[in-house]
KEPA-155952 format. One line per 2 residues: number of its first residue (from 1); for each residue y, z, x of C-alpha. Coordinates in steps of 0.5 Angstrom, whole numbers. Layout:
// KEPA-155952
NUM> Y:Z:X  ...
END
This chain:
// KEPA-155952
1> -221:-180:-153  -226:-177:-147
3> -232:-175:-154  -230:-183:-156
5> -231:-186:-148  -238:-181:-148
7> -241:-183:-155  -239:-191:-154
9> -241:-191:-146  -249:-189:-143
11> -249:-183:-138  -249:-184:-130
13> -256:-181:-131  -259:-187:-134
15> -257:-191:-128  -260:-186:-123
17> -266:-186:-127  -265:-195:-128
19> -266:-196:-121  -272:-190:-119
21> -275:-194:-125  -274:-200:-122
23> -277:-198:-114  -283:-196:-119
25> -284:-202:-122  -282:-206:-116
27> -288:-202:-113  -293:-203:-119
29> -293:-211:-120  -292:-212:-114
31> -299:-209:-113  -302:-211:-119
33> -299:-219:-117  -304:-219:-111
35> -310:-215:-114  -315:-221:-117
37> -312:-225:-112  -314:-221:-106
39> -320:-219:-110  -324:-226:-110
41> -320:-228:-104  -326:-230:-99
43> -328:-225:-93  -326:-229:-88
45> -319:-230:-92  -319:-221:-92
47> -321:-221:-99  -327:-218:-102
49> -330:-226:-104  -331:-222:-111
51> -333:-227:-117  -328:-228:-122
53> -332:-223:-128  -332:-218:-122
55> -325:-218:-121  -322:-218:-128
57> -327:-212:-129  -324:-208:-124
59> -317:-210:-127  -319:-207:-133
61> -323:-201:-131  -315:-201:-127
63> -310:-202:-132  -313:-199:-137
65> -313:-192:-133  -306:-193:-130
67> -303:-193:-138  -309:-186:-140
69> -308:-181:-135  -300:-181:-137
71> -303:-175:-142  -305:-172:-136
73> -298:-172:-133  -295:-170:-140
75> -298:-164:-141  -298:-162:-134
77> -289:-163:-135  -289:-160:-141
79> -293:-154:-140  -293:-152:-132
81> -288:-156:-128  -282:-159:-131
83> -280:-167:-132  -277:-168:-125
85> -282:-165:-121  -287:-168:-124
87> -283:-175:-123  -284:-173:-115
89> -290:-172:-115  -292:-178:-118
91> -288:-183:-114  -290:-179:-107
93> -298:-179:-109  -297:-187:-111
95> -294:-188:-105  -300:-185:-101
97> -305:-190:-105  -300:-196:-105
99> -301:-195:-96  -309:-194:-97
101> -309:-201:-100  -306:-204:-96
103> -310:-200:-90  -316:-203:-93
105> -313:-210:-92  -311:-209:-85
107> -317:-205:-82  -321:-213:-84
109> -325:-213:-78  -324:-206:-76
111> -329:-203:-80  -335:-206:-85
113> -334:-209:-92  -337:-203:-95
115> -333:-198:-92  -326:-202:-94
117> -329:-203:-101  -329:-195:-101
119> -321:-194:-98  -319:-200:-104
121> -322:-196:-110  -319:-189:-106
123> -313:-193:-106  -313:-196:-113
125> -315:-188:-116  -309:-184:-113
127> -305:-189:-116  -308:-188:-122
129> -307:-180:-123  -300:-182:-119
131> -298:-187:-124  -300:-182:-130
133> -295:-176:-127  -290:-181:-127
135> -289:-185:-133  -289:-182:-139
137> -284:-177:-136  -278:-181:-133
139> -279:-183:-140  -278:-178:-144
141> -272:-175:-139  -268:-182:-142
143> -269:-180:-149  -266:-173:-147
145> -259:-176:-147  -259:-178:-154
147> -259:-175:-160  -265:-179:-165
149> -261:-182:-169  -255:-185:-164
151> -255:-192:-165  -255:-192:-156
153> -260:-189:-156  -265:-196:-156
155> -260:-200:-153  -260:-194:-147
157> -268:-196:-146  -266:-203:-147
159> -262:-202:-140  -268:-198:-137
161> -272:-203:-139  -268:-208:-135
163> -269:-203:-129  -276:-204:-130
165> -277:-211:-130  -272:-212:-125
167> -277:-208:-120  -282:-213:-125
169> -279:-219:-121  -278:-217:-114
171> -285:-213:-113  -289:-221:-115
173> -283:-224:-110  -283:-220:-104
175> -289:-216:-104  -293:-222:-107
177> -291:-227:-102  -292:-222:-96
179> -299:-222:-99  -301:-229:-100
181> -297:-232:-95  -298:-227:-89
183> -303:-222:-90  -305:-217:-96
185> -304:-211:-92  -297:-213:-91
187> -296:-215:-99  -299:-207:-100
189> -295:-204:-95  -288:-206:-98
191> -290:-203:-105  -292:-197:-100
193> -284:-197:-99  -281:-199:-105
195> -285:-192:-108  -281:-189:-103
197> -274:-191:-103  -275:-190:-110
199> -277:-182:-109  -271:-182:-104
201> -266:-185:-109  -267:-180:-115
203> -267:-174:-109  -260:-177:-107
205> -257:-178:-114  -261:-172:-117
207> -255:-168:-120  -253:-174:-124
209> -259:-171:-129  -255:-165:-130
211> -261:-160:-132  -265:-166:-136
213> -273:-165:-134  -273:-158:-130
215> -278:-153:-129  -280:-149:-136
217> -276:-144:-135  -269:-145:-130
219> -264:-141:-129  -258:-143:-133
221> -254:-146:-127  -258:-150:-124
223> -258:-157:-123  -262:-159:-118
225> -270:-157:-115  -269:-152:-109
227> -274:-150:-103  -279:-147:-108
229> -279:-153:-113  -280:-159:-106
231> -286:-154:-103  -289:-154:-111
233> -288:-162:-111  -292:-163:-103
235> -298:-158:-104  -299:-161:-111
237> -298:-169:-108  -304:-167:-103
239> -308:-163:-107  -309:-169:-113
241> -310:-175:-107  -316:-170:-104
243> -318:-169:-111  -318:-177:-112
245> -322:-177:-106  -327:-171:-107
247> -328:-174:-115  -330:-181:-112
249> -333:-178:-106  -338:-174:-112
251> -338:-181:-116  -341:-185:-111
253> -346:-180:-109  -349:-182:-117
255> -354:-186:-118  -354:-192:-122
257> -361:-191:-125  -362:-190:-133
259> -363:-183:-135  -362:-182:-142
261> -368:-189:-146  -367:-190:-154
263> -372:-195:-156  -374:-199:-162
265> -376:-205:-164  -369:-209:-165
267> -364:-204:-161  -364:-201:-154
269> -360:-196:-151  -361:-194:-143
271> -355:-189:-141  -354:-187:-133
273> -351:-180:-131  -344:-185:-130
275> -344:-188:-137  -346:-180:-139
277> -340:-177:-135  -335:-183:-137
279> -337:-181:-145  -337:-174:-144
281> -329:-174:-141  -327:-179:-146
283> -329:-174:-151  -327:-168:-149
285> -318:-172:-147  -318:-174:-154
287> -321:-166:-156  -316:-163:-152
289> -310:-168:-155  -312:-167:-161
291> -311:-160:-161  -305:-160:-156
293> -302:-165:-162  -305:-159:-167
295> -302:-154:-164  -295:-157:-162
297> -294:-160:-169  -291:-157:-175
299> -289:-159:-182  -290:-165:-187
301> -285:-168:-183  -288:-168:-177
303> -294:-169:-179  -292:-175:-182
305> -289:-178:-175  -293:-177:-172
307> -298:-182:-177  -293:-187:-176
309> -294:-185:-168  -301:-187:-167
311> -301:-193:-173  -295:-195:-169
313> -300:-195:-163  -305:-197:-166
315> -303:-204:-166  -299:-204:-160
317> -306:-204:-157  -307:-211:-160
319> -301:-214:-157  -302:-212:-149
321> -310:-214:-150  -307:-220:-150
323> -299:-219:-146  -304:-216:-140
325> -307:-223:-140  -301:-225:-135
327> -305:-220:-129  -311:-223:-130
329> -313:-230:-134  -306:-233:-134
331> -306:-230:-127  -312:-235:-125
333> -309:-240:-130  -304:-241:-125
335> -308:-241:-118  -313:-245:-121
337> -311:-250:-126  -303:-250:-125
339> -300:-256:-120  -296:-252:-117
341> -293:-256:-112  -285:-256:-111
343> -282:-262:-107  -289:-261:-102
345> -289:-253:-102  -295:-249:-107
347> -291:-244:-109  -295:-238:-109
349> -299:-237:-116  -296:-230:-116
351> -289:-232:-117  -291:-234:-124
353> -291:-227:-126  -283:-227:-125
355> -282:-231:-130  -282:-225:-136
357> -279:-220:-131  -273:-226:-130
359> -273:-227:-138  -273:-219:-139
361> -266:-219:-134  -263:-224:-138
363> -264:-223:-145  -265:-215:-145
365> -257:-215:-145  -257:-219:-151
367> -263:-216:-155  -258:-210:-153
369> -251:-211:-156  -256:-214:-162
371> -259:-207:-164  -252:-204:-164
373> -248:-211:-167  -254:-210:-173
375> -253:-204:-174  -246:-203:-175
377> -246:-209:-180  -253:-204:-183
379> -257:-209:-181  -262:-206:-176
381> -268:-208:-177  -274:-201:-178
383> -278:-200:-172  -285:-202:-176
385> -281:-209:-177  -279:-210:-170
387> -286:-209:-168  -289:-214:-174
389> -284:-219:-171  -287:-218:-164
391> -293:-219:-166  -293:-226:-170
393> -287:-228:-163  -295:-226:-159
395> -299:-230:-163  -294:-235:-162
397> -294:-235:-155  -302:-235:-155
399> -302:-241:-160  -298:-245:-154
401> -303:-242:-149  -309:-244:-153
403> -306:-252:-152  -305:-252:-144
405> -312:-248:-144  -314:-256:-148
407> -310:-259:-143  -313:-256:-136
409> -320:-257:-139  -325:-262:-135
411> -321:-258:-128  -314:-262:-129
413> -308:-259:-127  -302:-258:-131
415> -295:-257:-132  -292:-250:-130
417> -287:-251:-136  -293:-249:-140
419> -294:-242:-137  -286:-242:-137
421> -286:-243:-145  -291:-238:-146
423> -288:-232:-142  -281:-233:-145
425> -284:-233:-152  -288:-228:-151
427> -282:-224:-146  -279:-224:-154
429> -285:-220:-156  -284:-216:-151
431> -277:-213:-152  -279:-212:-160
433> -284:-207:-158  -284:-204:-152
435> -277:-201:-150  -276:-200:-158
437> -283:-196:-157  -281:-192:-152
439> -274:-191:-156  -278:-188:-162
441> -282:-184:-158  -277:-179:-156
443> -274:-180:-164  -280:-178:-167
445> -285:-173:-163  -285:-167:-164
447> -279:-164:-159  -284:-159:-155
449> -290:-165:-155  -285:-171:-153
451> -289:-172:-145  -295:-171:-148
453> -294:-175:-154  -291:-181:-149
455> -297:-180:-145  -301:-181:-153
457> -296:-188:-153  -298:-190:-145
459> -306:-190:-148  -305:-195:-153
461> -303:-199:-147  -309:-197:-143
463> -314:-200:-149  -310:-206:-149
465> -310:-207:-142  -317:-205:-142
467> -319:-210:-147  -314:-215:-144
469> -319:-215:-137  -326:-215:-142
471> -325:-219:-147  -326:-226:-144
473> -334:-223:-141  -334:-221:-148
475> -332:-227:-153  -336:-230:-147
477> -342:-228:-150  -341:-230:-157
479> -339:-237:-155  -332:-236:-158
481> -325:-237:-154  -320:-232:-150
483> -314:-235:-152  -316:-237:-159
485> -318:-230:-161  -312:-227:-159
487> -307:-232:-162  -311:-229:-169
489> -311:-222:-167  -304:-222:-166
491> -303:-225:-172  -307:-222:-178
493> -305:-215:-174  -297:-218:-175
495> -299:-218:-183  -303:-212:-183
497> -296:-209:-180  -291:-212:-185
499> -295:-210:-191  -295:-203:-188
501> -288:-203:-186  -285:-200:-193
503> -290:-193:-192  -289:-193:-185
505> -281:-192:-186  -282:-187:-191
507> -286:-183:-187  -281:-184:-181
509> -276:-178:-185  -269:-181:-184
511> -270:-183:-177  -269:-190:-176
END
């Protein structure tokens, strides 16, 4: 009776695990809500008064990092460390760049412009290395609680997911609000604090995590961090936000100046140190994940999950280049061309990222249930053709966003039902691949590679958050519209996907 209650319920952990994920995220979207808003706010309102090309640039070099450095953190747990140290870490060094961003609002005429400009990019690096030791291991430290082919296990990250959309939907509210309504600094101040009572929370409830995610090498009966781990986690915390320092300190110090010239007739190349030492770096992580990937996996079957891994991911990227369009493009759509006012009152521009948090809470329960009714009734769908119907469910929605886009045209302001109708459809898109990928990662990567490969997973939601911020300036230049294209992406990459789907499931090697 007692193996029957734990094989048809979720361990206490999932839940420890579901609200320190929850206080991240409150923390995350919170901040991102504000970040193009904060950035083309006018000097005299405390923004930076950066141009809409500007701003959606720095989302995109922002995002897309946020989703890379999770290699970085993986490898870092599965080789030194340990999943739940690293987890620490992480949330600690969020929870320093979270108050520096909110420093660089409140210090608005203490301080110069250029000077403010400095602490906000330290701020958004330290998050960036803070979020990479985080992310891919909280994750994997669910999956340790379920066997690959437990049909709970994608319904135990349908939960975790709602964890995530939760903080998804409070962070825009409360820190959102906070922002736009009273003052930057305090919309970034309150995600300071939520990154802290998430640390907080998984330290009270640590022993629920039985010996899930300690250090390499623990002894047997130990179930929480000791003295010696918490010193690690502090001198490791402070010596990646001075090395965030010291690398932006040294990056500012490079000039800007071509120093590399390739000319022809037709084609030009002018290379400064900066561009060099971005290609070099890139180059040199997917060498090294290469060789990590090389190195841990072994035999035909791993092999061939781990095609379906980065195939998977490959197209993962089409639909975030177009999800993540809800920071930027479809965040301005909302300050600029939505009428948002509601019995007299504007509601915040911000408050429309709630939307598909909101969604995310109230459906995730049923997609849920639904993954365990099918798959009792041995009608579960293969992962490759939950993601092939996410994508065509994003294509969709862009579809409806090309149609407000037509209608907003000429500067008129139109119903905020438009972006309601877009969220929702593409929330449905989202609960097809994003909790399932996760899922599958911990299923299919190699057992000693799982963080690292879960950091592998995070960067095609870099590419794609990437693309999101950059497409517009470049379709821009071809005379080619955002939400168009994207609608036609998501579709062609929806078919390329089914059509691959049968070889896909044959190289899965029995996981579902």
């Amino acid at each position: 009776m007692a193996d029957k209650t734990i094989k048809e319920g979720h361990p206490k952990a999932l839940y420890t695990l579901f609200a320190t994920e929850m206080w991240e995220r409150f923390s995350y979207y919170g901040m991102r809500a504000l970040l193009t808003l904060y950035l083309t706010a006018e000097l005299a309102n405390g923004g930076f008064g950066l141009n809409r090309e500007e701003s959606l640039a720095i989302y995109a070099i922002f995002t897309g990092l946020v989703y890379l450095t999770p290699i970085l953190g993986g490898w870092v747990a599965d080789s030194f460390l340990g999943k739940r140290k690293t987890v620490y870490i992480g949330g600690l060094v969020m929870a320093v760049g979270q108050s520096l961003l909110a420093a660089s609002a409140f210090l608005v005429g203490s301080v110069d412009a250029e000077t403010r400009l400095f602490m906000f990019n330290f701020g958004l690096g330290v998050l960036i290395i803070g979020n990479g030791f985080f992310k891919p291991n909280i994750s994997t430290i669910v999956g340790e609680f379920y066997e690959d082919n437990d049909p709970r296990k994608d319904s135990a990250f349908n939960i975790f997911y709602m964890g995530i959309n939760l903080g998804a939907i409070l962070g825009p509210f409360i820190a959102g609000a906070l922002g736009e309504n009273v003052s930057w600094g305090y919309g970034y101040l309150a995600a300071s604090v939520g990154m802290i009572i998430g640390v907080l929370w998984l330290k009270f409830n640590e022993s629920t995590l039985e010996q899930k995610g300690l250090p390499p090498n623990s002894p047997d009966d130990k179930f929480i961090l000791d003295g010696k781990d918490w010193r690690d986690i502090i001198i490791y915390s402070i010596a990646l936000v001075v090395a965030t320092l010291g690398v932006i300190f040294l990056w500012n110090l490079i000039s800007d100046n071509p120093v590399f010239v390739f000319a022809t007739d037709n084609f030009l190349i002018a290379l400064n140190a900066k561009q060099i030492i971005t290609y070099i770096g890139f180059a040199a992580l997917v060498i090294g994940l290469g060789y990590t990937i090389k190195k841990g996996t072994n035999g035909s079957a791993e092999w061939t999950r781990m095609i379906v891994i980065l195939v998977l991911a490959f197209f993962n990227i089409a639909f975030w280049a177009g999800f993540e369009q809800a920071g930027g493009t479809m965040n301005l759509f909302a300050k600029e061309n939505t009428d948002r006012l509601l019995f007299g009152w504007e509601v915040p521009a911000s408050w429309y990222q709630n939307i598909n948090p909101l969604a995310i809470l109230i459906f995730a329960p049923i997609f849920s249930v639904m993954w365990l009714k099918l798959d009792a009734m041995k009608f579960n769908p293969r992962t490759p053709l939950k993601f092939a119907i996410g994508l065509f469910l994003g294509a969709l929605a862009f579809f409806i966003m090309t149609q407000a886009s037509n209608a907003a045209a000429g500067g008129n302001l139109v119903s905020p039902w438009w972006l309601v109708v877009v969220y929702l459809v593409l929330t449905f898109g989202e609960l097809m691949l994003s909790p399932i990928g996760l899922s599958m990662i911990t299923k299919l990567a190699p057992k000693k590679l799982v963080s690292v490969v879960m950091g592998l997973w995070m960067a095609s939601f870099a590419a794609g958050n990437y693309l999101a911020g950059m497409l517009e300036s470049i379709l821009h230049k071809y005379d080619f519209a955002l939400y168009p294209f994207i609608t036609g992406l998501m579709l062609a990459s929806g078919v390329c996907l089914l059509v691959l789907s049968p070889f896909l499931n044959k190289a899965m090697k029995g996981i579902h």
